[in-house]
N, C-alpha and C positions, 0 to 999 in steps of 0.2 A: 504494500500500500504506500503509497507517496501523495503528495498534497499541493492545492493549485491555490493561491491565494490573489483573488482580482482586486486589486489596487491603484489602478492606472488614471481613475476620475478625480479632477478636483474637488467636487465635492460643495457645487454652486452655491447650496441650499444652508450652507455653513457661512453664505458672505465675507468678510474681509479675516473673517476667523481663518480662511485658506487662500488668503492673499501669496502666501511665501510658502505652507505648509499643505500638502495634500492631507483630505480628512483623515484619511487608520494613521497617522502620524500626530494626530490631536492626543495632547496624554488627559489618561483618568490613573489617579492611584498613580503617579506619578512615571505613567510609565507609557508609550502609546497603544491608543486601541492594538494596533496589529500587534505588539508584541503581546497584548495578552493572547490574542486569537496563536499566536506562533506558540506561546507554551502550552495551549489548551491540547494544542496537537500534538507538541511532541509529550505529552503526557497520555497522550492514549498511545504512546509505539510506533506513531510515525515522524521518521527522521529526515526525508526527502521531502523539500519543499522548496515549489517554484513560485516567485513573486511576479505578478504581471504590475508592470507601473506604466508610467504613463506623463501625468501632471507632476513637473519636480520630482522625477526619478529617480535623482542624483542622493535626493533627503534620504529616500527611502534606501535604496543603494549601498550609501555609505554608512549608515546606521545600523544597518545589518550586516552589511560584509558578506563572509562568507559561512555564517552561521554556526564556522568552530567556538564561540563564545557561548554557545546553548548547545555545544554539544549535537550541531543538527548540520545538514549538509544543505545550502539557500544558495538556488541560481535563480536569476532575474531574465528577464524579457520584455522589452519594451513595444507595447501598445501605441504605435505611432498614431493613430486615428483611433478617435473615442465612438465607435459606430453601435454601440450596442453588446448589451449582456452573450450573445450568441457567439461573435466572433473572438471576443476576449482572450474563452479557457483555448483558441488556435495556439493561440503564441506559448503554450507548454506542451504542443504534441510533439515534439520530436523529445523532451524532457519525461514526459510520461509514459511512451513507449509501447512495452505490451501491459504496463502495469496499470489493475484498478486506483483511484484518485481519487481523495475526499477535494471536494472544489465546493469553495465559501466565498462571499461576498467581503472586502477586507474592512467594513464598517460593523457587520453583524457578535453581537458579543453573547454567547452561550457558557455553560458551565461546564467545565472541562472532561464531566463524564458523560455529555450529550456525545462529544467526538465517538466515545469507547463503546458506546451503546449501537452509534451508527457501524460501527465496524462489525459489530456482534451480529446485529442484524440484516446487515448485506453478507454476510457469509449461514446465513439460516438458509440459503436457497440459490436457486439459480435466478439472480437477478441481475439487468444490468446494469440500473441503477438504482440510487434509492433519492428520495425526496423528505427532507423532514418538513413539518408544518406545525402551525398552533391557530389555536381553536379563535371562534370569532360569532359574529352576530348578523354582521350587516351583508347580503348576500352579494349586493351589488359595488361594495368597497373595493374590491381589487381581483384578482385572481384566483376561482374556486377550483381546488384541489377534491378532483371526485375518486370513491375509490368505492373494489367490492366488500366484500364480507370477509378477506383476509386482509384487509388494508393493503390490497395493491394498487397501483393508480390505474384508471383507468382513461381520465380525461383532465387538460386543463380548460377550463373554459374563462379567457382575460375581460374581466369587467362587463359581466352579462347583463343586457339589454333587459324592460319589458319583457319581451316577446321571447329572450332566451329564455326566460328565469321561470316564467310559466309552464314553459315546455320543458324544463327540469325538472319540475313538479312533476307534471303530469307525465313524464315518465318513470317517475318513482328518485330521480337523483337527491331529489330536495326533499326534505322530511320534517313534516314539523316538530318543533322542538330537538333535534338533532343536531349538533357542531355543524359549522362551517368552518372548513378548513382553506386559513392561508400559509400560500408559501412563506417557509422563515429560510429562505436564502442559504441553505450550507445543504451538500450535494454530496452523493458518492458514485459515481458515474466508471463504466470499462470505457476503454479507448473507441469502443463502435460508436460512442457520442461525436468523436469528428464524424464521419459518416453525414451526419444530418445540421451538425455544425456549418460543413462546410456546401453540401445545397439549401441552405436558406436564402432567402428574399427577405427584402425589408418589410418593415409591418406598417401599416399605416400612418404610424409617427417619425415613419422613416430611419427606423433602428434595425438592426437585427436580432431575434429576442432568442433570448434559449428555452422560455417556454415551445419556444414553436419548434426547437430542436426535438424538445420530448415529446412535444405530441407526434412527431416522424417516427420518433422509438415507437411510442405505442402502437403507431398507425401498421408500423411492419413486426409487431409481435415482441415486441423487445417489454421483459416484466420487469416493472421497478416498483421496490416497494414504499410503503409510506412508514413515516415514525413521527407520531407525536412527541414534540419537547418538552421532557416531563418539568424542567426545571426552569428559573426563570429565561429570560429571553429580551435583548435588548437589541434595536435598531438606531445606529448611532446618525440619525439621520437628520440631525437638524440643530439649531443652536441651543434649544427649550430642553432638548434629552440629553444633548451636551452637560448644560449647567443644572438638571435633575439629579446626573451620577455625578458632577462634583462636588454638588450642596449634600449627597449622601456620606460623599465618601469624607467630608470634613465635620458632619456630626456624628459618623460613626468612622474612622479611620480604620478598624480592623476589618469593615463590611467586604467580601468579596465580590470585585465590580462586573464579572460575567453573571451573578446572580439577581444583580436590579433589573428590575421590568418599565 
């Protein structure tokens, strides 16, 4: 197993906070997002990991090195065009090889046994990737993660319409009183993910999405499973959740920051 860590976007939504800094280089707990995401990893067992950068590469780069300081082996690859979630994890396939790949978002912060659990359970089966999620309310918020009776995925459907969402009902997808499941951004994918990586087309927003990757997985048979986050779950996406885990971590300084919500 080896590890794909996309970090190449500035991180717009951060404003003048990422003037000079790309966001997973923002510290919490005195330390930045990404390095905690790097120890979470190498605390479940995986030592191989590639950084895709992008915006002030250099930061992230030189700050890491070459990962003998944590004891972990870190090659970089630069994301010269910021075109979208899809084409990103390209820039570590010749680094990933024939090897399966846990591939995370470099802003998303989990708790370091969510890594160990996702490994346990892409090895329960013949899958080719896995998708984690956490649970939600609003159907039409973002991307519904549908699955069957063994919690394998079966469909993503991105920001359903009216007209989807009734007809998710009334095929039985949507149920009342039942979880809706959204993506929480950390992956473990085999290499057949270039495959569908690399014929996409842009999406309407003019990106290339890696949702639309997996649904080509599914669409040709490829089982990936699903795993609920048992444990907190944070998206470092904005200035508000920024200054939430800093105001936590200075009334409680020993708080562990992959476990604020």
């Amino acid at each position: 197993m080896k590890a794909v860590i996309l970090a190449a976007g500035k991180g717009t939504r951060m404003k003048e906070l990422t003037n000079e800094l790309p966001k997973p280089m923002l510290k919490v707990q005195s330390k930045p997002i990404l390095e905690h995401i790097l120890e979470g990893i190498l605390a479940a067992g995986v030592h191989e990991i590639f950084i895709v950068t992008g915006f002030q590469a250099g930061v992230i780069e030189d700050y890491f090195g070459d990962g003998s300081r944590w004891k972990a082996r870190i090659a970089f690859g630069r994301q010269t065009v910021q075109d979208g979630t899809g084409k990103a994890p390209e820039v570590a396939r010749d680094f990933v090889g024939s090897s399966p790949f846990l591939l995370t978002y470099g802003d998303i912060l989990v708790a370091p046994e969510t890594y160990q659990q996702m490994i346990r359970r892409f090895g329960d089966g013949r899958f080719s990737g896995l998708i984690t999620v956490t649970r939600g309310d609003e159907v039409a918020k973002g991307g519904l993660n549908l699955f069957d009776a063994r919690f394998c995925l079966k469909r993503i459907v991105e920001k359903p319409g009216p007209e989807q969402l009734a007809q998710l009902r009334a095929d039985g997808w949507l149920k009342p009183d039942a979880p809706v499941w959204y993506n929480a951004g950390v992956y473990i994918f085999k290499p057949s993910l270039f495959e569908f990586t690399a014929a996409l087309r842009k999406s309407p927003r003019g990106e290339y999405e890696l949702t639309d990757a997996i649904n080509g997985m599914l669409a040709a048979n490829h089982k990936i499973a699903g795993l609920e986050i048992q444990g907190r779950w944070v998206d470092v996406r904005d200035p508000e959740v920024l200054a939430k885990l800093r105001n936590e971590e200075t009334s409680n300084p020993q708080h562990r920051t992959p476990d604020i919500q």
